[in-house]
N, C-alpha and C positions, 0 to 999 in steps of 0.2 A: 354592618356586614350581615349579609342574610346567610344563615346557619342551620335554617330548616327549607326545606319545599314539600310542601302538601299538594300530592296529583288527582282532579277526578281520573275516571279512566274510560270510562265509554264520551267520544268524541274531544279528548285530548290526547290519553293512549293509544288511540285506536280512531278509525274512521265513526266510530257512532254505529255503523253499523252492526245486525246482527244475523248472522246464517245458521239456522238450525240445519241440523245432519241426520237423518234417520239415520241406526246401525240396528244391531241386533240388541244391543242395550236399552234401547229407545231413543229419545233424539237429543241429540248432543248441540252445543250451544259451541260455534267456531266467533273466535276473535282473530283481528291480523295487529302485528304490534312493529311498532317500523323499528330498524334498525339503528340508528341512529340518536331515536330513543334512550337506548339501552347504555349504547355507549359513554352517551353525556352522561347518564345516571350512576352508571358505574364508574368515571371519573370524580363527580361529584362527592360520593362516597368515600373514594380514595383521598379525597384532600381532609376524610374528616367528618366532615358534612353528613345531615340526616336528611331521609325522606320518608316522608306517609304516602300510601293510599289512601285515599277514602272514595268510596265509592259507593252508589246504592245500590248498584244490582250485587249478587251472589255472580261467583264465577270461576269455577275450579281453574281458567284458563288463566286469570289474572293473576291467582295463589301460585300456578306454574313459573308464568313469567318472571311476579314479581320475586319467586325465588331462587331462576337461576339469577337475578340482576345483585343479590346480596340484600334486598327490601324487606326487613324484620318488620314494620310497624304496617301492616294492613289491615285496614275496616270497612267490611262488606255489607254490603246490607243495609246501610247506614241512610236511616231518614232524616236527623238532623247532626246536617255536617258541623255545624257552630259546634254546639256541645264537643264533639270529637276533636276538632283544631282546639278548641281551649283549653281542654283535658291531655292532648300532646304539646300544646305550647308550654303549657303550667308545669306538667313531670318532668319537662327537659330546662326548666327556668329561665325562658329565652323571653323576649318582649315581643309584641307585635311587629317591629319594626325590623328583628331579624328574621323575620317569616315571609317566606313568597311562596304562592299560589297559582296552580291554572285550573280554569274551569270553562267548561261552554254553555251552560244552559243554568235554567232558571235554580234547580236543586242545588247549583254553588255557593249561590249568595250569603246563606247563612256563612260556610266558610272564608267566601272575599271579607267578610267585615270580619272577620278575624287578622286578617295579615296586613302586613305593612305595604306589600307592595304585590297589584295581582296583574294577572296574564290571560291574552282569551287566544283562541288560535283564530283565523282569518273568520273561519268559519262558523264561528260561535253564534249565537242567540243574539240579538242586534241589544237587547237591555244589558244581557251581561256586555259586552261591547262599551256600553255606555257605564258603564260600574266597573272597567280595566281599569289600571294603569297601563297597560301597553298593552295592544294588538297586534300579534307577531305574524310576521307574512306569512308563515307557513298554515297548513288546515291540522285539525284534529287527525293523528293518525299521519302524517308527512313529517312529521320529523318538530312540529311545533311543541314539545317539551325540551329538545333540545335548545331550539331556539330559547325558548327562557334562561335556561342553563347558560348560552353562550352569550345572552345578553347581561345576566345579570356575573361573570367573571369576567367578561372586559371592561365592565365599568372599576375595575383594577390592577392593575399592571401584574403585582404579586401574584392576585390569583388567577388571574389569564396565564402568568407563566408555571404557575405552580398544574392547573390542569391540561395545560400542553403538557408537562414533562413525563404526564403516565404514557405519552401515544410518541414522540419523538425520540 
């Protein structure tokens, strides 16, 4: 039973893209984060369930997000994602086998060999592609963290019905 999910966040949370905004501040760093997203994440939570960020870029927009979604465990900045999956695997006593993963690009790798079971969205990096375990139809930033979420709860009756019951 996977009990943790570890998210990159630029081009799985988000399109990959990035829009700088001048203000009177100086220029501000916009993200867009889909809806649906959220929703799985906060389901998942509610059954119990943990999630990480880990991310390399800094991003006051991601600390936003991931705080109104309930996301305690965020790591920004982060050059080796390995060390950090290993370090949240270990303090939560879990095994690699109860850990899922998404990432799209080459900086995840270290993390996929961390987890039992990983995820790339349509649109990933064609290596990471080839180091999934599953390729979910959706792109980074459409709704493809969900899709992990909704694939990996129907692979059981229980908890497909246990993550329905927060929305029905």
């Amino acid at each position: 039973m996977i009990k943790l999910l570890l998210i990159d966040v630029d081009g799985t949370l988000t399109d990959g893209k990035l829009a700088f905004v001048e203000s009177s501040e100086g220029i501000l760093e916009s993200k867009s984060f889909h809806i649906h997203d959220g929703l799985g994440i906060v389901a998942w939570l509610k059954m119990g369930r943990e999630v990480a960020i880990i991310s390399g870029r800094e991003s006051k927009s991601v600390a936003k997000r991931a705080s109104e979604l309930g996301i305690t465990r965020v790591f920004m900045g982060v050059g080796d994602k390995s060390n950090i999956a290993r370090n949240i695997i270990s303090g939560l006593g879990l095994t690699k086998e109860e850990v899922a993963c998404i990432g799209d690009d080459l900086n995840d790798l270290g993390m996929f060999r961390e987890c039992g079971l990983r995820f790339a969205p349509s649109n990933a990096n064609s290596y990471i592609k080839q180091k999934a375990d599953i390729i979910l139809e959706k792109a980074g930033g459409e709704g493809a963290v969900r899709g992990m979420i909704d694939f990996i709860v129907s692979r059981n009756e229980d908890e497909s019905r246990e993550f329905l019951s927060f929305y029905e």
